[in-house]
Structure formats: C-alpha cells, structure tokens
C-alpha positions as CSV (number, residue, x, y, z in Angstrom):
1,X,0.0,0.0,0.0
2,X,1.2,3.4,-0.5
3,X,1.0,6.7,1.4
4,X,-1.3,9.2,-0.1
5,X,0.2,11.8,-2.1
6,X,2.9,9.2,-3.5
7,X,2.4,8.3,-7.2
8,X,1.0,4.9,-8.0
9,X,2.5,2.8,-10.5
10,X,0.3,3.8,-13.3
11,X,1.6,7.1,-12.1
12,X,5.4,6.5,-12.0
13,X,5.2,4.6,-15.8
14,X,3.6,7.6,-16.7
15,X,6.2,10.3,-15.4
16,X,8.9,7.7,-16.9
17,X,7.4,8.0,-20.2
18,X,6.6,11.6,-20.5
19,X,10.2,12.9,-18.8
20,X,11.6,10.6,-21.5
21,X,9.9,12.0,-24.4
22,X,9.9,15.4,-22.7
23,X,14.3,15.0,-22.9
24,X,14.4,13.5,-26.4
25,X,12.4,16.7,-27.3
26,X,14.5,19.2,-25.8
27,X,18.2,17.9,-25.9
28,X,20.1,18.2,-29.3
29,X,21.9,15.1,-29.1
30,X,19.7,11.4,-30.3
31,X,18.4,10.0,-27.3
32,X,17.4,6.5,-27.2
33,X,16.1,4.1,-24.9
34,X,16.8,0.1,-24.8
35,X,14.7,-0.6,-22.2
36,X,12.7,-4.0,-22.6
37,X,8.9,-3.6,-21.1
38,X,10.9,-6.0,-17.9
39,X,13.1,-3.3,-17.2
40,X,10.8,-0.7,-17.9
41,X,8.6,-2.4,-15.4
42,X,11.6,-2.9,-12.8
43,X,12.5,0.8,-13.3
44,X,9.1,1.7,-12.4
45,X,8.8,-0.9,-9.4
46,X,12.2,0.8,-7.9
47,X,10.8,4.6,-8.0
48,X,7.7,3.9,-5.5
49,X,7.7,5.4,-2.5
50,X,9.5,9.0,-4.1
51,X,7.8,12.0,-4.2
52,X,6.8,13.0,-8.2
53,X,9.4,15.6,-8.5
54,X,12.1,13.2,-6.3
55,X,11.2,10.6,-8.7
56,X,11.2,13.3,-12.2
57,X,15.0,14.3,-11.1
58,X,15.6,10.3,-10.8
59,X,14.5,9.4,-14.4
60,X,16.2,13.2,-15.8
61,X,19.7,12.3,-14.5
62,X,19.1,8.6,-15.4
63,X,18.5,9.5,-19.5
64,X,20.9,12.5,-19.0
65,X,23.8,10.3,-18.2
66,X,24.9,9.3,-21.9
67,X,21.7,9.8,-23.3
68,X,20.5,6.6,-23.0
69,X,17.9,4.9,-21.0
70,X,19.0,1.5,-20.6
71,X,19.5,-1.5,-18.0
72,X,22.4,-0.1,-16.5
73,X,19.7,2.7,-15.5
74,X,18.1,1.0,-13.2
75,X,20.8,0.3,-10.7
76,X,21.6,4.2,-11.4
77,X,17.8,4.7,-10.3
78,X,18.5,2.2,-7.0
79,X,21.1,4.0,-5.8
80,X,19.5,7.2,-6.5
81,X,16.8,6.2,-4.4
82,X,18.9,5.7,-1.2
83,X,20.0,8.7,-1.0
84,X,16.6,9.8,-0.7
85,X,15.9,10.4,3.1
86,X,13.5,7.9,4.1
87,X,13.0,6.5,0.5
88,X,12.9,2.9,1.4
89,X,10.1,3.7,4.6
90,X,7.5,5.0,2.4
C-alpha cells in the first residue's frame, strides 16, 4: 500500500514516459532508450515510495547520463533512491 500523495505505479510509468519523451524533445543530441517492457517495469517498481518531483529528477539524471535509458539505469535509479531520506520507509 502506499502513502497518499505518492504516485502509484500507473503514475510512475507515466512520469517515466513523458520525462523521456519530454528530454528526447528538448536535448540536441539522439536520445534512445533500450529498455525492454521488464526493465521498464523494474524501473518503475524501484521509483515507489518517491515523491513525483524526487522521482522526475531520478529518471532526468538517469536518461541524462549518456543519453540513454537502458539497463544499466536501473541500478543508477537504485542508488539514487537511497540517498533519498526515508526513500525505502514509504
């Protein structure tokens, strides 16, 4: 179950997708993702419990880095999420 005011999973796959397109719209360089529905899904599953705009900067600095969004992200995106203050008691 999650706290209110946390984005749900339909949420988070949402944010993924649109800060994704939102970068490959705005950056000059290709950016390309090689993320297979899995990981996709595991990328997801690993940004619960952050706030929309903790998991927005997550995803940005994940695609950023290399302009890919790939496999390798999602232990990028694990990390990430420890650093977040109370991350994993949400």
């Amino acid at each position: 179950m999650r706290r209110p005011g946390l984005p749900d999973k339909d949420e988070l796959a949402s944010l993924v997708k649109d800060t994704y397109r939102s970068i490959k719209r705005e950056v000059t360089a290709p950016v390309v993702s090689e993320l297979w529905s899995t990981e996709f899904e595991a990328l997801v599953l690993n940004l619960r419990g952050l706030t929309h705009s903790e998991a927005t900067r997550t995803v940005e600095s994940a695609v950023l880095e290399g302009h890919l969004l790939c496999e390798n992200d999602l232990q990028r995106v694990i990390d990430a999420c420890w650093k977040v203050p109370g991350h994993w008691n949400r």
